[in-house]
FITORMAR-907149 format. One record per residue (C-alpha): residue number from 0; residue in one letter; x, y, z. Coordinates in steps of 0.25 Angstrom, whole numbers, plus 5000, padded with zeros to 4 digits. Each point is the difference from the previous one (the first is absolute). Example, Ala and Ser with C-alpha at 12.3 -4.5 7.8 and 13.67 -1.06 7.14 Angstrom:
{rec 0 'A' {5049 4982 5031}} {rec 1 'S' {5006 5014 4998}} 
END
This chain:
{rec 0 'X' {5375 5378 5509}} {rec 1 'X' {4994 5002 4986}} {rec 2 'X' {4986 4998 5001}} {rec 3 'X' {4987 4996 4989}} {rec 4 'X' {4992 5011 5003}} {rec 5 'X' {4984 4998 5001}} {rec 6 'X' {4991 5002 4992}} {rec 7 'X' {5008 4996 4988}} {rec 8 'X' {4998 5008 4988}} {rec 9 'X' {4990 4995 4990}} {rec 10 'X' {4996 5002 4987}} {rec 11 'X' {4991 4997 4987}} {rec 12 'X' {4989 5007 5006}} {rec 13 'X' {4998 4993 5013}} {rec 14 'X' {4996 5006 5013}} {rec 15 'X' {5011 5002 5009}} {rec 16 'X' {4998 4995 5013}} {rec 17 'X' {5009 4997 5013}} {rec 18 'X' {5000 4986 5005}} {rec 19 'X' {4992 4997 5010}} {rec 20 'X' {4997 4986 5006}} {rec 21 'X' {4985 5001 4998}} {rec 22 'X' {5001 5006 4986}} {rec 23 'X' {4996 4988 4990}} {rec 24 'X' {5003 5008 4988}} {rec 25 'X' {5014 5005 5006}} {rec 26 'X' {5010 5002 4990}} {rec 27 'X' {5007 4989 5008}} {rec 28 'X' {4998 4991 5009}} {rec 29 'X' {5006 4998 5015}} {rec 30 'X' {5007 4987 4997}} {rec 31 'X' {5005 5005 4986}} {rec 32 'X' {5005 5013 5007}} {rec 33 'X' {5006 4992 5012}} {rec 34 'X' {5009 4990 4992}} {rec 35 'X' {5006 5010 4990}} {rec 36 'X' {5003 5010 5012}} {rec 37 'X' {5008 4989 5007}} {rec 38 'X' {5007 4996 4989}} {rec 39 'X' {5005 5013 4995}} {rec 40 'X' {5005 5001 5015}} {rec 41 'X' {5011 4992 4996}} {rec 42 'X' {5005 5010 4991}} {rec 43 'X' {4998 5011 5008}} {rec 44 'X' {5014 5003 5004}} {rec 45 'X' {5004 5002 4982}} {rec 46 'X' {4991 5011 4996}} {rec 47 'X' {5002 4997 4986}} {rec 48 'X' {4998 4987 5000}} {rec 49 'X' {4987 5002 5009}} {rec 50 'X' {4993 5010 4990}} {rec 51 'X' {5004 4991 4987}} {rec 52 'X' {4993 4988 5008}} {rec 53 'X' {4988 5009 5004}} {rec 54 'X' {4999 5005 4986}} {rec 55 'X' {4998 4985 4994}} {rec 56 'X' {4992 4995 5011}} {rec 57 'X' {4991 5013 5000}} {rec 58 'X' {4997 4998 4986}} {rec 59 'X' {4997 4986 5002}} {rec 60 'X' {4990 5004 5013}} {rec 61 'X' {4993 5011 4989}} {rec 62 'X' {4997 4991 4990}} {rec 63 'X' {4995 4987 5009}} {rec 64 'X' {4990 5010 5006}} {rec 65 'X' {4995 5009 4989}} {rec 66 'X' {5003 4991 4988}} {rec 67 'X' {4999 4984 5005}} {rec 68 'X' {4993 5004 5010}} {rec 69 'X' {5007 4990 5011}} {rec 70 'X' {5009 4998 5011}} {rec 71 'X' {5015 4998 4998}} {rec 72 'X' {4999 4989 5007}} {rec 73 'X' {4990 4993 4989}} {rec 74 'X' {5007 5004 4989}} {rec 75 'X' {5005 4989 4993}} {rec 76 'X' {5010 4995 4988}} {rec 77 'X' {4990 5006 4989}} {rec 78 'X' {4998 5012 5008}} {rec 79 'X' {5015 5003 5001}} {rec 80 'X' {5002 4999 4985}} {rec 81 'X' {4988 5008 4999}} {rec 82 'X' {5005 5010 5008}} {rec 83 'X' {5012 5000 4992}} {rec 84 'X' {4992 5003 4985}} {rec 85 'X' {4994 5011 5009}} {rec 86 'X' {5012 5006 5001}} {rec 87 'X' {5007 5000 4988}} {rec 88 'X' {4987 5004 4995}} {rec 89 'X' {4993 5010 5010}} {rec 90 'X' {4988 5011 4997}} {rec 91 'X' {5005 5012 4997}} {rec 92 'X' {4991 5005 5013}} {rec 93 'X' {5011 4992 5009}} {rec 94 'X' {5012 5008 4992}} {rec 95 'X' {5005 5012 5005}} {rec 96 'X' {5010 5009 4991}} {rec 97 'X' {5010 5005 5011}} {rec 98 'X' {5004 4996 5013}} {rec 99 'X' {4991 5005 5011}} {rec 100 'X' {5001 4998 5015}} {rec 101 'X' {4990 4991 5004}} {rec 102 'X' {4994 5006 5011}} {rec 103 'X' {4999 5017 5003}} {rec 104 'X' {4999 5007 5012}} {rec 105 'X' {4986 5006 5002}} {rec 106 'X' {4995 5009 5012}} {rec 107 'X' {5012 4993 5010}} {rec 108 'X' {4994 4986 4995}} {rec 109 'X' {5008 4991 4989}} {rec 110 'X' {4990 4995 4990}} {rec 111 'X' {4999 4993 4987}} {rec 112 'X' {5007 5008 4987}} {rec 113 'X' {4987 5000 4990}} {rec 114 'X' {5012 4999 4990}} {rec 115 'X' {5007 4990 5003}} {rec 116 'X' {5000 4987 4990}} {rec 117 'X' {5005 4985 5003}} {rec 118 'X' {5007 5003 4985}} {rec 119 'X' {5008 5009 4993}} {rec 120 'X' {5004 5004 4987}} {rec 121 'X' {5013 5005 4998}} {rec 122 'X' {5010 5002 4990}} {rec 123 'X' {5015 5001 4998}} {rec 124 'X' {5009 5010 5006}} {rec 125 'X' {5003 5006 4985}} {rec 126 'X' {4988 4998 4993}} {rec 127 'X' {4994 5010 5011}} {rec 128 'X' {5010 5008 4997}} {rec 129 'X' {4997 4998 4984}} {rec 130 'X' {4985 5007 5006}} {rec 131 'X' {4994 4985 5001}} {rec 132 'X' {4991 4999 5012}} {rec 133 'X' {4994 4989 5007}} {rec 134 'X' {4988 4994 4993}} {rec 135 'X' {4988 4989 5005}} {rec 136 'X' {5000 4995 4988}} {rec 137 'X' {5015 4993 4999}} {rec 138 'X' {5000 4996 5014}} {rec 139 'X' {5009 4989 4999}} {rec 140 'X' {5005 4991 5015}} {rec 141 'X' {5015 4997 4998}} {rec 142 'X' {5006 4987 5000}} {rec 143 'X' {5006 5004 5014}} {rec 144 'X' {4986 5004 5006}} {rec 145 'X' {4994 4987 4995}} {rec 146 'X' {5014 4992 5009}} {rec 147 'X' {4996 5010 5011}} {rec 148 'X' {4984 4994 5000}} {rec 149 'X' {5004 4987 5000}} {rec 150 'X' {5011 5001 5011}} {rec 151 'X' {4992 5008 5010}} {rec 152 'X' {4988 4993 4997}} {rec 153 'X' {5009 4987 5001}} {rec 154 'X' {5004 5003 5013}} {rec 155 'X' {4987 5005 5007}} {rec 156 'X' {4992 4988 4995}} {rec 157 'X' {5012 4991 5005}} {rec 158 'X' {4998 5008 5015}} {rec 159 'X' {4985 4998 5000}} {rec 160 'X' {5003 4984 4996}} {rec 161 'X' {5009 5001 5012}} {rec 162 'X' {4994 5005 5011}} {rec 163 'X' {4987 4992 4995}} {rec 164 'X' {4990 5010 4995}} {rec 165 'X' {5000 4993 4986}} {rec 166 'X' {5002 4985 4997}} {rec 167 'X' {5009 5004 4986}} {rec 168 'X' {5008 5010 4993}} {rec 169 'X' {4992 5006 4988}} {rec 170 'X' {5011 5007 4994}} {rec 171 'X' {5009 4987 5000}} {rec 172 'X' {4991 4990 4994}} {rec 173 'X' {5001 5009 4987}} {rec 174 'X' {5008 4993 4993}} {rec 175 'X' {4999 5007 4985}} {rec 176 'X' {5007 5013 5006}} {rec 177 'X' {5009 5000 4985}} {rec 178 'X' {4986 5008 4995}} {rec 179 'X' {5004 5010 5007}} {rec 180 'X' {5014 5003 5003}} {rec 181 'X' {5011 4999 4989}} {rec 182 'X' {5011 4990 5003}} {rec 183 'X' {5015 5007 4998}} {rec 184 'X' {5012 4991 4994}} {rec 185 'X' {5010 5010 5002}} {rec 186 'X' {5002 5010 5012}} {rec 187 'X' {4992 5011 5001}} {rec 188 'X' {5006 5015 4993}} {rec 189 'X' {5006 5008 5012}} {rec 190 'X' {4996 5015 4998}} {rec 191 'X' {5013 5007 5001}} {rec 192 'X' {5005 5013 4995}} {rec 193 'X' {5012 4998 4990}} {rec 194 'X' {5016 5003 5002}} {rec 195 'X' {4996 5014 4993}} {rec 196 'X' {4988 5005 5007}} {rec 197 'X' {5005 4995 5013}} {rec 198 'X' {5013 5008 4997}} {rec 199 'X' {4992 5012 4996}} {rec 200 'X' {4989 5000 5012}} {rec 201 'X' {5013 4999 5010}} {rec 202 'X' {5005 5013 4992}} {rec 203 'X' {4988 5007 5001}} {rec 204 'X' {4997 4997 5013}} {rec 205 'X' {5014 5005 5004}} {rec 206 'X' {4998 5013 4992}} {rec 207 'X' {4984 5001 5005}} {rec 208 'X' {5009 5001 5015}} {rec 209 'X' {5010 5010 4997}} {rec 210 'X' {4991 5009 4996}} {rec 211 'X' {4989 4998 5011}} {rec 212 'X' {5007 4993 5010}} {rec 213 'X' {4989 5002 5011}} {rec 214 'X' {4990 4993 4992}} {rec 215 'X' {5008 4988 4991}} {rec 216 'X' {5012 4996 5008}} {rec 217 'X' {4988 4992 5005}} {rec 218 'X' {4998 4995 4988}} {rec 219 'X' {5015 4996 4996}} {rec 220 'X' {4999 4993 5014}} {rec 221 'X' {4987 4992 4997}} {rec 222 'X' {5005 4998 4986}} {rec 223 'X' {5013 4995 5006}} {rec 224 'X' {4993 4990 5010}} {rec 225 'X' {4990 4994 4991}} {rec 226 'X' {5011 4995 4990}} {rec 227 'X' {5013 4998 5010}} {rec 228 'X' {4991 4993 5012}} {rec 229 'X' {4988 4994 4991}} {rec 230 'X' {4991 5007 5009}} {rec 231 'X' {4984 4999 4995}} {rec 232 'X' {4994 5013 5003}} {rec 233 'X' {4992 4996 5011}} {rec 234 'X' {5011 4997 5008}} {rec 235 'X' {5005 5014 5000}} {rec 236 'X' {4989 5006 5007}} {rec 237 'X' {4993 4997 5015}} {rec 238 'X' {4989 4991 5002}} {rec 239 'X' {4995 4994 5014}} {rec 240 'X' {5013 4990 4999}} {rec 241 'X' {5010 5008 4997}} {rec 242 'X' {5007 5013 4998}} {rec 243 'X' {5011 5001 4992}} {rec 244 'X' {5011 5008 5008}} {rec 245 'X' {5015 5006 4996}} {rec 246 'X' {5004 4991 5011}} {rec 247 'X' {4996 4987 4992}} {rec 248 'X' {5012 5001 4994}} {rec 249 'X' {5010 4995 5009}} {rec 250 'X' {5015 4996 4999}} {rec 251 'X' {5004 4985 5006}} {rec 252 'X' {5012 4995 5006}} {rec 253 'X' {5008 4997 4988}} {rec 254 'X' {4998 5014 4995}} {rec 255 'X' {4987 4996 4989}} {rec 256 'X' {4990 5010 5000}} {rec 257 'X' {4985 4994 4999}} {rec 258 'X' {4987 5004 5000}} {rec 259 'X' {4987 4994 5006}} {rec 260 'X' {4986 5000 4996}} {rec 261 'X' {4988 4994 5002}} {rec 262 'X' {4992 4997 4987}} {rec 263 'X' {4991 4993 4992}} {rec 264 'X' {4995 4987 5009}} {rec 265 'X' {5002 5007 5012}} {rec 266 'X' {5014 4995 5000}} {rec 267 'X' {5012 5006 5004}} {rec 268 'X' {5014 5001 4991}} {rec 269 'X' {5013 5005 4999}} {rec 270 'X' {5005 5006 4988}} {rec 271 'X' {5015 5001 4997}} {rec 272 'X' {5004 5015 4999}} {rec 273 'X' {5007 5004 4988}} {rec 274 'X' {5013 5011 5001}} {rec 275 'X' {4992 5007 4991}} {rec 276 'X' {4987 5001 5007}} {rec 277 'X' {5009 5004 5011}} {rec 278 'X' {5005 5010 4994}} {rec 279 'X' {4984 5004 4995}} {rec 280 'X' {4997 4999 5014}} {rec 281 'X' {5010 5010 5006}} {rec 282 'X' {4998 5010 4988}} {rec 283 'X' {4983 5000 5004}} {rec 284 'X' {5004 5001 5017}} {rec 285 'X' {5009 5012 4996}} {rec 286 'X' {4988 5008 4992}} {rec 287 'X' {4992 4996 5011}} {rec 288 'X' {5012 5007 5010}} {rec 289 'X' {5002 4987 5006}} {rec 290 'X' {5013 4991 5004}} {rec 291 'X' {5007 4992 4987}} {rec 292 'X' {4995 4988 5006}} {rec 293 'X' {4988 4997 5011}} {rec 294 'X' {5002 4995 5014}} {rec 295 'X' {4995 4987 5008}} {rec 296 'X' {4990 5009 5007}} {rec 297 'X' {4996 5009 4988}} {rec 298 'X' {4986 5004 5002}} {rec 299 'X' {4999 5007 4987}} {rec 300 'X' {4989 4994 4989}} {rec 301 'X' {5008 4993 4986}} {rec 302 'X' {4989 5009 4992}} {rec 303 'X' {4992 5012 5008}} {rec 304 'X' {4985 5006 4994}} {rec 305 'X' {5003 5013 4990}} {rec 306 'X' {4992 5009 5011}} {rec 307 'X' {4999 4999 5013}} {rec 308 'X' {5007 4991 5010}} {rec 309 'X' {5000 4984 5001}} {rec 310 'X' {5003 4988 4990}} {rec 311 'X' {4996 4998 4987}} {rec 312 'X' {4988 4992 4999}} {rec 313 'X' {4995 5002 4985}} {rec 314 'X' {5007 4993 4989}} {rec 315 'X' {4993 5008 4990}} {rec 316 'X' {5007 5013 5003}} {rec 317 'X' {5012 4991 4996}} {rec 318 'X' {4995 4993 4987}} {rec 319 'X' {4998 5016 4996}} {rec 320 'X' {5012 5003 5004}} {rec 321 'X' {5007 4988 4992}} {rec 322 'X' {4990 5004 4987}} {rec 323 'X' {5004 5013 5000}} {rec 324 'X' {5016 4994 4998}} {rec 325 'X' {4993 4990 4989}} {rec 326 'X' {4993 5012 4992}} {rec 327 'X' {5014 5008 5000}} {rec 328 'X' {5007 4988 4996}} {rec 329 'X' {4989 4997 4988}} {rec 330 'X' {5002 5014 4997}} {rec 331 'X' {5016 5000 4998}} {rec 332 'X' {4999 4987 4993}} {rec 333 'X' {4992 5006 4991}} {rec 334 'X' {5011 5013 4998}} {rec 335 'X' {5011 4988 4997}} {rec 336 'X' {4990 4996 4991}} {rec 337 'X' {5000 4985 5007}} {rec 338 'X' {4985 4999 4996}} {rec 339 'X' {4998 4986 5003}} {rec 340 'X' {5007 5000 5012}} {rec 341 'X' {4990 5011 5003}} {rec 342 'X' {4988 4993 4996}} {rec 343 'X' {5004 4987 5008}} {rec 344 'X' {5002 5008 5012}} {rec 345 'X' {4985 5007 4999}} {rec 346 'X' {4994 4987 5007}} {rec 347 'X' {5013 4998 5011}} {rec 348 'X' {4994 5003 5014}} {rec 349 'X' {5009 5000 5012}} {rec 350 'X' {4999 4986 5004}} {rec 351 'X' {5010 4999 4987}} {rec 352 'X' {5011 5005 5008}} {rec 353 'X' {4998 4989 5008}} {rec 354 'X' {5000 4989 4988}} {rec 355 'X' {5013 5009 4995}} {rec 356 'X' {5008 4999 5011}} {rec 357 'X' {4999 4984 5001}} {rec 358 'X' {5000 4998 4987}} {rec 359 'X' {5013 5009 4999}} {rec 360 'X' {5007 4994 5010}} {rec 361 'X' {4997 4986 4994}} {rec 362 'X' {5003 5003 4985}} {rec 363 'X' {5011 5009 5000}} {rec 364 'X' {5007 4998 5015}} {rec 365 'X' {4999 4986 5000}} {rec 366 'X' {4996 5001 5014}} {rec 367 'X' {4995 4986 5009}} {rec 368 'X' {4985 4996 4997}} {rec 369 'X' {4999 4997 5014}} {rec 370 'X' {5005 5013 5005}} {rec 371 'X' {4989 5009 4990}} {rec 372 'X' {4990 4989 5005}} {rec 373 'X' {5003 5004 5016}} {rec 374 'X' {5003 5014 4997}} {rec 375 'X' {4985 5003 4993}} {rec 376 'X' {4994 4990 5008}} {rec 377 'X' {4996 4990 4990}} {rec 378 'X' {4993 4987 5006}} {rec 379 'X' {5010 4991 4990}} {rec 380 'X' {5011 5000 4991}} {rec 381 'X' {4989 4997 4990}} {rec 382 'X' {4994 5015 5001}} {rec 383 'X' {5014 5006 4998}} {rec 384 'X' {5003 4991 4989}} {rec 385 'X' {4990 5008 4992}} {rec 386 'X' {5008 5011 5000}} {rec 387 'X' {5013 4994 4992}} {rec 388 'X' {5000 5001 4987}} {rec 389 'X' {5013 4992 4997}} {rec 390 'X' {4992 4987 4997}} {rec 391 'X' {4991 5007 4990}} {rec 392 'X' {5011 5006 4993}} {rec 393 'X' {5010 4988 4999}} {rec 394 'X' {4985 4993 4995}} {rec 395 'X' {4998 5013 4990}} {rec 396 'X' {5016 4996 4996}} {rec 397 'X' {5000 4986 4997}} {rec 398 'X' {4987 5002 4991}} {rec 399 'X' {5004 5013 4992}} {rec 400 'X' {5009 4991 4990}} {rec 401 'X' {4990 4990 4997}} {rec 402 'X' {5000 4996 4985}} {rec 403 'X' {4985 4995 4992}} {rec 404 'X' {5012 4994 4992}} {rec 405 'X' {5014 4997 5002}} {rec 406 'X' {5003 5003 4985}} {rec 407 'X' {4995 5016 5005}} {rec 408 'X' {5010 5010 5001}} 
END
């Protein structure tokens, strides 16, 4: 079970200390520390979700100690939206410019990271490449990190109100959340890659596994699986619910062939298998000196670690792996001299295979919005819908010819 370690980092300058039931100038206090524990319990069984809830409620248990100088449980409507300003607004000294793990081995004990920051400054995947680096000074939270504050927040309060540790919601009782989030009329852009460049990745990708099949058959099979199955990355490695297996992909009575997962939610979904990602299947196994197809008692992992023996359990070795396809793809369109396509697809990241795929089978195979929705594991039809652009087009259409006067020509 993921656990919020003690003592929790600090920052600013302030002493660290452990939490102690005596201590009066603890970090936090024992009631504080006792309800957050219990609450993220709920969330132990989705790791994701467990460390993006911790994230927002650690910050919020950092700057009602050290800043307000309160417990959670007192902090009201005024303090919540001053919380808020806080963070769209934080010190510089609470801004980190990189990613740090926040705690470090230390002489067999895990301790506080001295340089790990509730904050960071980041910057586009192609203005880094472009040589831009993160800077304190243009720190800016994001529309959906400011949804994030008020959802997790939301729901925390809303457990303290219900199990009676509080007698009402802060986060609720703000009613002027407009000052801070932007209100969308039309649905959101889907990040996607393009007819083109999906065309040219999948050449590439092809060409990088001829020529080093030991190494990028791999990466046509990931490549193949994200698009064809919709698979988010994190479902193609182990976590502590599951292990993705050859044998996930199975054959039903009728002669359909399906894969199963278990994803984001913790929820478990099959996902109709395409004759092509069939066929991507049976050309990784053979690489891998395997049968065409698995068997119902296969005991052989869907992806395996580079070195050594077991299953995969890092989805980074996969996002570099995937990158490495992007950057050779850039490249080409560059030699074709498709620069804009190029330049579009500097800031594409692998989740867009992801957004491709639906979008591709919505837009130009017409495919059934309820059989994406099940297939990607959308909550609604509403969340699919995103993805088609028809509406937007025929919208786009209908506009063009509009006249400023009918006497125009």
């Amino acid at each position: 079970m993921p656990k919020l370690p003690i003592p929790l980092p600090v920052i600013d300058g302030i002493k660290e200390s452990c939490f102690d039931k005596s201590s009066t100038d603890s970090i936090v206090n024992q009631n504080d520390l006792s309800a957050i524990l219990e609450y993220l319990k709920q969330y132990d069984g989705n790791k994701a979700t467990f460390d993006a809830y911790r994230r927002e409620i650690e910050r919020l248990l950092q700057w009602s100690r050290l800043i307000a100088k309160k417990s959670i449980f007192d902090l009201k409507r005024q303090d919540i939206q001053e919380y808020i300003e806080f963070c769209l607004n934080p010190p510089k000294s609470w801004i980190s410019t990189k990613r740090v793990p926040r705690f470090i081995e230390r002489n067999g004990m895990r301790m506080p990271n001295p340089k790990w920051r509730p904050f960071v400054a980041t910057v586009s995947k192609r203005d880094f490449k472009n040589g831009e680096r993160p800077d304190k000074n243009n720190y800016q939270l994001s529309q959906k990190s400011i949804r994030e504050i008020f959802t997790v927040l939301g729901s925390f309060y809303n457990y303290l109100l219900m199990d009676e540790k509080i007698t009402a919601n802060p986060v609720a009782l703000i009613k002027q959340k407009s000052k801070y989030l932007q209100k969308r009329q039309q649905q959101a852009i889907v990040m996607r890659l393009s007819e083109k460049q999906w065309q040219t990745c999948l050449q590439v990708a092809k060409e990088l596994a001829d020529e080093n099949p030991e190494k990028h058959e791999r990466t046509l099979f990931i490549l193949s699986a994200l698009y064809l199955l919709y698979l988010r990355i994190s479902e193609l490695v182990s976590n502590d619910r599951w292990a993705p297996m050859m044998k996930h992909f199975y054959q039903k009575a009728d002669g359909s062939w399906w894969f199963k997962i278990v994803g984001k939610g913790n929820k478990l979904r099959e996902i109709a298998v395409s004759d092509d990602m069939l066929s991507a299947l049976k050309r990784y196994r053979e690489k891998l000196n395997l049968s065409p197809l698995p068997s119902p008692n296969e005991k052989t992992y869907l992806l395996s670690k580079e070195k050594g023996k077991g299953e995969m359990t890092d989805s980074r070795y996969i996002r570099r792996l995937i990158q490495y396809c992007f950057d050779k793809t850039i490249n080409k369109l560059r030699e074709d001299k498709l620069f804009s396509e190029a330049d579009s697809m500097e800031s594409a990241t692998v989740h867009w295979l992801r957004h491709t795929g639906i979008s591709d089978d919505i837009n130009k195979r017409g495919r059934p919005i309820s059989h994406v929705r099940d297939d990607a594991g959308h909550s609604s039809s509403a969340i699919t819908d995103r993805y088609n652009d028809i509406e937007l087009k025929e919208r786009y259409e209908s506009a063009k010819k509009k006249k400023l006067n009918e006497s125009y020509k």
